[in-house]
Structures are given as C-alpha cells and as structure tokens.
mmCIF file of the C-alpha atoms, coordinates in Angstrom:
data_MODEL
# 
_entry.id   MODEL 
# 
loop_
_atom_site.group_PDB 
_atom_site.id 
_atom_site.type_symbol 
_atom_site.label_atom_id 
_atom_site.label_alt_id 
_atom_site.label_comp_id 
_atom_site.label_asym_id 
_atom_site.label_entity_id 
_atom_site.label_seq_id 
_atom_site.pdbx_PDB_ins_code 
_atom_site.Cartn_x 
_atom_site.Cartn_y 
_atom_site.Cartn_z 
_atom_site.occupancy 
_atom_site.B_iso_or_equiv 
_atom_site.pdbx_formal_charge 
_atom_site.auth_seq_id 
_atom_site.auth_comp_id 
_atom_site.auth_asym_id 
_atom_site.auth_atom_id 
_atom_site.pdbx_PDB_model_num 
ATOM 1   C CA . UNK A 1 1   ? 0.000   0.000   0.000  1.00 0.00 ? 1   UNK A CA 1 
ATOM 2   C CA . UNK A 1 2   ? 1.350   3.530   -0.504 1.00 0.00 ? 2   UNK A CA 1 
ATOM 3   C CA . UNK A 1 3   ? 1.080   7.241   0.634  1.00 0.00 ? 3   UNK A CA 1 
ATOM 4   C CA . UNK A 1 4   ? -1.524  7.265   -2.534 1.00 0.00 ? 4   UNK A CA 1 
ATOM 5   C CA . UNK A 1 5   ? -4.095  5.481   -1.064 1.00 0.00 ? 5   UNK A CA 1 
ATOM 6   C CA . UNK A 1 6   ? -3.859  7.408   2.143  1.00 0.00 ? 6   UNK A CA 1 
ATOM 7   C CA . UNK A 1 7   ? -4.498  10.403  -0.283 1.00 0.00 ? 7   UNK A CA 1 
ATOM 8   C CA . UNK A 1 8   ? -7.373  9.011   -1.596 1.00 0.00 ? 8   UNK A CA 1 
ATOM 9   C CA . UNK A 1 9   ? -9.308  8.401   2.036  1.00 0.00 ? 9   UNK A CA 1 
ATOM 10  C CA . UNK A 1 10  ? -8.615  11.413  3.423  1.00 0.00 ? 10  UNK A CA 1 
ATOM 11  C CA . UNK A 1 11  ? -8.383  13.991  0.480  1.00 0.00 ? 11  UNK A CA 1 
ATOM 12  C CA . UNK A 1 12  ? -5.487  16.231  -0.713 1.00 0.00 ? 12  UNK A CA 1 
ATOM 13  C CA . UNK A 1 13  ? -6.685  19.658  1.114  1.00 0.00 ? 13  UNK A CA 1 
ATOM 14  C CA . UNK A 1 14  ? -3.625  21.381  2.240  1.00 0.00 ? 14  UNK A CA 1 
ATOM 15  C CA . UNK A 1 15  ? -3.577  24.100  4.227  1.00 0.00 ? 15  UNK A CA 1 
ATOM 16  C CA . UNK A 1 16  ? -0.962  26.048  3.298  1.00 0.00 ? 16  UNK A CA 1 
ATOM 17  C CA . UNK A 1 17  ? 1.108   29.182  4.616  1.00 0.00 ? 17  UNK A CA 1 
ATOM 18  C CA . UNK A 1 18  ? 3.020   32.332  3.025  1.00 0.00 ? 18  UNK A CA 1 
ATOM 19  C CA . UNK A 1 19  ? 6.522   32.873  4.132  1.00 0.00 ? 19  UNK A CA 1 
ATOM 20  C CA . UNK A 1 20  ? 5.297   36.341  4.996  1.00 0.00 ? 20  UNK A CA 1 
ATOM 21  C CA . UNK A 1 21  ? 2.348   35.113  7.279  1.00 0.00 ? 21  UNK A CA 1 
ATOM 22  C CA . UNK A 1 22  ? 3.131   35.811  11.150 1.00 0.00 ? 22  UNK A CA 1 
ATOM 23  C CA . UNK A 1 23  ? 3.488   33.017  13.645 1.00 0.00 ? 23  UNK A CA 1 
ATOM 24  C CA . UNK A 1 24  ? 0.019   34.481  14.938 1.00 0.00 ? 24  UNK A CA 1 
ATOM 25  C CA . UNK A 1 25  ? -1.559  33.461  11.612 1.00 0.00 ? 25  UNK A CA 1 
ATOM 26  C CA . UNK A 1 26  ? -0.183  30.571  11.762 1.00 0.00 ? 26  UNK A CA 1 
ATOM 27  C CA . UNK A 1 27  ? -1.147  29.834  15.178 1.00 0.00 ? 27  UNK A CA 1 
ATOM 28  C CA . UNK A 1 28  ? -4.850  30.987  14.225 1.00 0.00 ? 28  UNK A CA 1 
ATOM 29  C CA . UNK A 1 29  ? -5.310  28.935  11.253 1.00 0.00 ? 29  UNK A CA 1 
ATOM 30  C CA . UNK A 1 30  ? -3.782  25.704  12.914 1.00 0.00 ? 30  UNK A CA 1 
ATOM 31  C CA . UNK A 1 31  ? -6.625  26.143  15.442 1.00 0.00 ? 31  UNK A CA 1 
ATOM 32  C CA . UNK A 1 32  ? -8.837  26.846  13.664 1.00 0.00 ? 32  UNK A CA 1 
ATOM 33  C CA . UNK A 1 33  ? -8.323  23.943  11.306 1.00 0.00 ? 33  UNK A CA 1 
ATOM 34  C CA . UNK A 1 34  ? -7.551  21.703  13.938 1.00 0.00 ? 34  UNK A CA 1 
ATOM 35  C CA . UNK A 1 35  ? -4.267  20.996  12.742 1.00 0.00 ? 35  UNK A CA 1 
ATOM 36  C CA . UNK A 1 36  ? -0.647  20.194  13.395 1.00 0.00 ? 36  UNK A CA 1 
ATOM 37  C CA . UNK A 1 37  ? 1.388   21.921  11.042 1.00 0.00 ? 37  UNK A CA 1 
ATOM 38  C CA . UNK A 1 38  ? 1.089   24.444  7.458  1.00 0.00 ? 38  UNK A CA 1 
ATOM 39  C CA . UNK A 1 39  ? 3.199   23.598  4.734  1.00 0.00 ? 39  UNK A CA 1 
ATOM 40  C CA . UNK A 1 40  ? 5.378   26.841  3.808  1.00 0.00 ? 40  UNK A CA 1 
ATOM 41  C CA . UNK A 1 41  ? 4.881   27.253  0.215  1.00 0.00 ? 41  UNK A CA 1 
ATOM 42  C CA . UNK A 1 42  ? 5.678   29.755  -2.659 1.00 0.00 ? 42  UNK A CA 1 
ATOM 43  C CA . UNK A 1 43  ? 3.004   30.866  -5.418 1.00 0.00 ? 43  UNK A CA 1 
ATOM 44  C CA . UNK A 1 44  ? 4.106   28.142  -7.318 1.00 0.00 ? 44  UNK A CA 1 
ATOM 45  C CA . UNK A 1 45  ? 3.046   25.226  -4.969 1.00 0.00 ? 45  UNK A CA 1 
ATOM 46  C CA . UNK A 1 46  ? 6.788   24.979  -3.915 1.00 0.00 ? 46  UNK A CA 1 
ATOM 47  C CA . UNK A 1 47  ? 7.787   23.784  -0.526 1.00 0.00 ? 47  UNK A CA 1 
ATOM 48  C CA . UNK A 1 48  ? 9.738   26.428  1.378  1.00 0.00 ? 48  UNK A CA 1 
ATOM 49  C CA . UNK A 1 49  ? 9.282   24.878  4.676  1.00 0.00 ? 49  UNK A CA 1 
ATOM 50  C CA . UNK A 1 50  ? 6.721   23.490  7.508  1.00 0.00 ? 50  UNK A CA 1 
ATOM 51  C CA . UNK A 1 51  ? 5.285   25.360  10.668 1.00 0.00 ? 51  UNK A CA 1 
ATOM 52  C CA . UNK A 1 52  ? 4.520   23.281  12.937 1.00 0.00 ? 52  UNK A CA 1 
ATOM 53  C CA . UNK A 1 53  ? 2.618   24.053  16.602 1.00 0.00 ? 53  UNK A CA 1 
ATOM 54  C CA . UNK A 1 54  ? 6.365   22.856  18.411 1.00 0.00 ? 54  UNK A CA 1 
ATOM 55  C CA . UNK A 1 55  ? 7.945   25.494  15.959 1.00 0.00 ? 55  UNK A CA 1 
ATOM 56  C CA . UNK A 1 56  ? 5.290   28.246  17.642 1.00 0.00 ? 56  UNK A CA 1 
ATOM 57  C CA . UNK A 1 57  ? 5.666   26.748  20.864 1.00 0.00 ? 57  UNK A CA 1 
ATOM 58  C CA . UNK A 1 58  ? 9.567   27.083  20.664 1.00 0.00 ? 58  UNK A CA 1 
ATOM 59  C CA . UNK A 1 59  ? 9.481   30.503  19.261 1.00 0.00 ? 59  UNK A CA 1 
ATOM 60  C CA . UNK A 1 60  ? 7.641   31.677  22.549 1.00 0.00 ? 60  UNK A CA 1 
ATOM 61  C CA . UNK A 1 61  ? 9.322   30.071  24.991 1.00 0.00 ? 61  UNK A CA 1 
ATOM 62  C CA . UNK A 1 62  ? 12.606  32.315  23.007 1.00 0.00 ? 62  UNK A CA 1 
ATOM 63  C CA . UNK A 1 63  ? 11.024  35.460  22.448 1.00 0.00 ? 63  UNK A CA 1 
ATOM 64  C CA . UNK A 1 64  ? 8.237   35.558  24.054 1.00 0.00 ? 64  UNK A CA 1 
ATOM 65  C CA . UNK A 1 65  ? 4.189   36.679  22.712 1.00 0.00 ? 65  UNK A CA 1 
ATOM 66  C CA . UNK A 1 66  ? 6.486   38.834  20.799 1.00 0.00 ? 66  UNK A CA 1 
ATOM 67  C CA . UNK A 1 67  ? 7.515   36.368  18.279 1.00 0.00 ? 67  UNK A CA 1 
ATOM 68  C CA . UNK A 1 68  ? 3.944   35.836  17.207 1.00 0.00 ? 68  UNK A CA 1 
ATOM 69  C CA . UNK A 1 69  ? 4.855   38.905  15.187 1.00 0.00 ? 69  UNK A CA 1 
ATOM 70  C CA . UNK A 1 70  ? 7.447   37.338  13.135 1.00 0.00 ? 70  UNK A CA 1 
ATOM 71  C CA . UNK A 1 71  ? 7.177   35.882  9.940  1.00 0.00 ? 71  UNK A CA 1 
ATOM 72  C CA . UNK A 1 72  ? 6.695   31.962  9.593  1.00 0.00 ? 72  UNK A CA 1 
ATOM 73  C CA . UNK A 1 73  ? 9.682   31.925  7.568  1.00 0.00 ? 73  UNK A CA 1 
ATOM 74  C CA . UNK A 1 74  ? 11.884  33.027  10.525 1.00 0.00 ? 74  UNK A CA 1 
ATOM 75  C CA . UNK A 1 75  ? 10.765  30.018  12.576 1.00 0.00 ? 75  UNK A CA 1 
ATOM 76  C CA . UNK A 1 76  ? 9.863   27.334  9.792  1.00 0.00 ? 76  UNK A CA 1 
ATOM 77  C CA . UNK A 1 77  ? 11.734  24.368  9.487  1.00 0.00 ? 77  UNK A CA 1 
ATOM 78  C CA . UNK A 1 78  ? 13.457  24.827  6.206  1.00 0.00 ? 78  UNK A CA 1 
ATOM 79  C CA . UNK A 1 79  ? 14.671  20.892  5.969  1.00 0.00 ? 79  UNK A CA 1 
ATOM 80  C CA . UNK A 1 80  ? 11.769  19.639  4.998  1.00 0.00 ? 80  UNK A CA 1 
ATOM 81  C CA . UNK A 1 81  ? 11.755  16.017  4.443  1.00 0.00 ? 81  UNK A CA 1 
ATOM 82  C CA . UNK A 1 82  ? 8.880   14.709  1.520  1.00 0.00 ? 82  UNK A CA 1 
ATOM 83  C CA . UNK A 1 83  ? 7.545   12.053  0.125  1.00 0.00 ? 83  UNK A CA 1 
ATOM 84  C CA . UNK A 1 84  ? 5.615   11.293  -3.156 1.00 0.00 ? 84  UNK A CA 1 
ATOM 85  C CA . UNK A 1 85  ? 2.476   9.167   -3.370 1.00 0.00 ? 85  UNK A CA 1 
ATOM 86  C CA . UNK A 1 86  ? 4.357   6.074   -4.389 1.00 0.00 ? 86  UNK A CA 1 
ATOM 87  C CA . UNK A 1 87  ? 6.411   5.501   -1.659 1.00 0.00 ? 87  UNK A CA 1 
ATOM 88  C CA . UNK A 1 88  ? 5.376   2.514   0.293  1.00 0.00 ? 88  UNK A CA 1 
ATOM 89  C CA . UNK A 1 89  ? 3.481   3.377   3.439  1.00 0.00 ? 89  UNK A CA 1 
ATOM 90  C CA . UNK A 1 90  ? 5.880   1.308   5.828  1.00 0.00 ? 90  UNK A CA 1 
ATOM 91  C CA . UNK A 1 91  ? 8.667   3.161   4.652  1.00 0.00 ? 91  UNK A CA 1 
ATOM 92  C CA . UNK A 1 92  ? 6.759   6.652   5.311  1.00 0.00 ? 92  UNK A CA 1 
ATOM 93  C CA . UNK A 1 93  ? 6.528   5.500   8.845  1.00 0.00 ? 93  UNK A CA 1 
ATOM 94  C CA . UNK A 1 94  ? 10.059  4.567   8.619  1.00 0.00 ? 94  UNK A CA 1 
ATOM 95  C CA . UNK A 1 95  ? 10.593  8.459   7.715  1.00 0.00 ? 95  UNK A CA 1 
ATOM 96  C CA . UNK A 1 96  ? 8.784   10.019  9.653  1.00 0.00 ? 96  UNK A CA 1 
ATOM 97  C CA . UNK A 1 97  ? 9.631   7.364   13.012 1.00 0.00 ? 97  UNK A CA 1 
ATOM 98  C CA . UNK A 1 98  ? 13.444  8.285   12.492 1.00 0.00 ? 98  UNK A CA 1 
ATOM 99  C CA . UNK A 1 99  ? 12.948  11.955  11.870 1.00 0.00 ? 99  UNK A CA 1 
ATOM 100 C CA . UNK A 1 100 ? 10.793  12.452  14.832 1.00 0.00 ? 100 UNK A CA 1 
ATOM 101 C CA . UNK A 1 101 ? 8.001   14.339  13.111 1.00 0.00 ? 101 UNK A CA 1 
ATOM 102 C CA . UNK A 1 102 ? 4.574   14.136  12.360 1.00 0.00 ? 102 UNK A CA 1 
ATOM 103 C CA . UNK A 1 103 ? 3.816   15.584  9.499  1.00 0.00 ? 103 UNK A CA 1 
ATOM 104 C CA . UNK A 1 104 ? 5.228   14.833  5.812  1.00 0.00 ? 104 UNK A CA 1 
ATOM 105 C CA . UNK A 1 105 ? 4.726   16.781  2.663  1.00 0.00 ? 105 UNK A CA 1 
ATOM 106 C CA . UNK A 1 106 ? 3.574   15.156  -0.457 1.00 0.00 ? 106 UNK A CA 1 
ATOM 107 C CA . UNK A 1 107 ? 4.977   16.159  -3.586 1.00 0.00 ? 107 UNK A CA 1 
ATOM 108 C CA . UNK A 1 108 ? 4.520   15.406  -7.545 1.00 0.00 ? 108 UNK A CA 1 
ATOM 109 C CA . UNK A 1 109 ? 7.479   16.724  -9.765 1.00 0.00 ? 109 UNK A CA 1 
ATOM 110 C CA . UNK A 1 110 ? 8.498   19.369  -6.964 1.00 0.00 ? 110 UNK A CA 1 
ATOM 111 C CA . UNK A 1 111 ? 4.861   20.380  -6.208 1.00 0.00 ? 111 UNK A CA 1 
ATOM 112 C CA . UNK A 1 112 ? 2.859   19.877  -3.257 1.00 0.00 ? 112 UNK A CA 1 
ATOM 113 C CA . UNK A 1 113 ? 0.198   17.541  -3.543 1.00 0.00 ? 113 UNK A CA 1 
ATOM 114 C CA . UNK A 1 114 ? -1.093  16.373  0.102  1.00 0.00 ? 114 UNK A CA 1 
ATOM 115 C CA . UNK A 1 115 ? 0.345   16.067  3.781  1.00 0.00 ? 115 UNK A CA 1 
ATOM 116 C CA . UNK A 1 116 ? 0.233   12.559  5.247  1.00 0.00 ? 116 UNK A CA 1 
ATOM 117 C CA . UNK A 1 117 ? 0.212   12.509  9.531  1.00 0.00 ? 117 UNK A CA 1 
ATOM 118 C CA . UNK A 1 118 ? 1.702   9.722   11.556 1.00 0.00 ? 118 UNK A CA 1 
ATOM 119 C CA . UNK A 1 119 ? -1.836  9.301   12.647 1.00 0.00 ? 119 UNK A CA 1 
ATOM 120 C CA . UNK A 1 120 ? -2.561  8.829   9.060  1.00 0.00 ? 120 UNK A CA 1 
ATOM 121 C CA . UNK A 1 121 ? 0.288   6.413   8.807  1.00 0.00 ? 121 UNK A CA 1 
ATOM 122 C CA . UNK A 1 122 ? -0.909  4.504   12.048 1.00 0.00 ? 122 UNK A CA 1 
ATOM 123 C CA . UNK A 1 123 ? -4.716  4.060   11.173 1.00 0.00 ? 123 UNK A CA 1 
ATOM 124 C CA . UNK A 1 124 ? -3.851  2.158   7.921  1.00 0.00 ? 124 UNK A CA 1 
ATOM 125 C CA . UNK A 1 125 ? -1.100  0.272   9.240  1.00 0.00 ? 125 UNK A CA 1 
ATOM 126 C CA . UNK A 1 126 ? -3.672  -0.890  12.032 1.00 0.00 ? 126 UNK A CA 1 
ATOM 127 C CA . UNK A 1 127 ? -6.022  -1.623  9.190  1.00 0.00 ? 127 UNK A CA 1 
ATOM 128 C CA . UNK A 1 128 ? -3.911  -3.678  7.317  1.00 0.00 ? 128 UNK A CA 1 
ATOM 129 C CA . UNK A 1 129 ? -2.388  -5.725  10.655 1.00 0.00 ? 129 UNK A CA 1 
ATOM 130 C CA . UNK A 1 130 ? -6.216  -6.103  11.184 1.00 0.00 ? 130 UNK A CA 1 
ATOM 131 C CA . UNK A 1 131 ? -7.637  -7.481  7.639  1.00 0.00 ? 131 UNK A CA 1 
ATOM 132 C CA . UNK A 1 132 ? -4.571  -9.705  8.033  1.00 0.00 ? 132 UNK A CA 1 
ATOM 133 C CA . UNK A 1 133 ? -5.421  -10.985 11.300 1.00 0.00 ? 133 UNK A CA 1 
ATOM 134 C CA . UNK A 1 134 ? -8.584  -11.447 10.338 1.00 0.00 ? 134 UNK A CA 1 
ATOM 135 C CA . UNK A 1 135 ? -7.811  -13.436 6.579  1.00 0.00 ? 135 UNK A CA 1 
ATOM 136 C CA . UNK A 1 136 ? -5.555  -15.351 8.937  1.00 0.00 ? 136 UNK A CA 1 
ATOM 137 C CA . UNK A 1 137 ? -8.547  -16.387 11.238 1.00 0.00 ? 137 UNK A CA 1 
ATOM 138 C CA . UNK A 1 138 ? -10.992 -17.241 8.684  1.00 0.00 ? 138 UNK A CA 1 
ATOM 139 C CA . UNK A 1 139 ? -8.496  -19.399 6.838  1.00 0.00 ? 139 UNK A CA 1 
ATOM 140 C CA . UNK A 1 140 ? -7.931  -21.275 9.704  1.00 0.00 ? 140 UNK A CA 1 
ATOM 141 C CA . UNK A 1 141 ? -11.272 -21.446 10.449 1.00 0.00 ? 141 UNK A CA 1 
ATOM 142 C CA . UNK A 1 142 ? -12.081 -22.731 6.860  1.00 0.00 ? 142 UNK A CA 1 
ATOM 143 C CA . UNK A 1 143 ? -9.596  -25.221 7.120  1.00 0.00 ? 143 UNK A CA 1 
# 
C-alpha cells in the first residue's frame, strides 16, 4: 500500500502558509483547522518549509508573545523532508519514526500535492495488521 491510497481516504486539502504570514496566523489557522502543522509554500506550490505548533511553541518560549509577530519563515523548518504518493506506506513510517516528526509533505514533480500525519500512517497500518489478522482467522477457520 502507498502514501496514494492514504491520499485518496482522506483527500489532498492542504492548508498552506506564506513565508510572509506571522506566527500568529499561523497559530490561528492551525486552530482553527484543527491541525498540526502548514506547509510553507511559494506561489508556485513549492515547498519552502513546515510550521509546525512545536515550531510556535519554541518561538515563545525564546522570544516571548512577541515572536507571534514574526514571519513563519523566521521560525519554519526549512529541511523539509517529503515524500511522493508512491512511496510505500511502511517506509513513510520509517521516515517520519526516524525523523521524529509528524507531518510529511507530499509532492509530484516538486509540487505539493497532500500532507500525510503519523496518525494517518498509524490508522492504515492498524487496518492492514487487522484485515490480516482477520484473513488469517478465517483461513484457519475454513480449514
């Protein structure tokens, strides 16, 4: 199974943010949204970076309310790992395990496509373990 069919179930929305946008818009559309993190993009569809609530929460506990002034570029990471909608959903996990975050871009020929969670990641992986498990049972059962 890949990032793809993830895609598919949950739709390719992305909320997106300017480079220019303050920390305070950021913060305001991620609760509003409900939301983890914006993917930092230019006109173009671009990735530039991701803003994540730890980023905002980091950025306060430095400058104080003050930095909710500054622009999400200043705070952004700008090492943004991706992934495409091919890649295998057991190696996204992988990824995103290792790299400690929760939030990947998805991108298509440098553009951004869709945003895959680790609770994204987790609910199909526990799907699949489960429609194993439960092929498993019946063929025993059958047998």
């Amino acid at each position: 199974m890949t990032v793809a069919h993830i895609l598919r179930n949950k739709g390719v929305e992305v909320i997106t943010a300017a480079p220019h946008q303050t920390l305070r818009d950021a913060a305001n559309i991620l609760s509003t949204r409900r939301i983890g993190a914006l993917v930092v993009c230019d006109p173009g569809g671009k990735v530039l970076g991701i803003i994540s609530e730890r980023d905002i929460v980091r950025a306060i506990a430095h400058a104080g309310a003050t930095a909710l002034e500054a622009p999400v570029s200043s705070h952004m990471t700008t090492k943004v790992t991706t992934t495409t909608e091919d890649a295998p959903i057991h190696t996204t996990m992988e990824t995103m395990t290792n790299g400690r975050f929760r939030h990947i871009p998805v991108v298509r020929e440098g553009a951004l496509v869709g945003v895959v969670s680790i609770g994204d990641v987790v609910k199909i992986h526990i799907e699949t373990i489960e429609n194993e498990s439960r092929a498993l049972r019946d063929y025993i059962a059958s047998a």
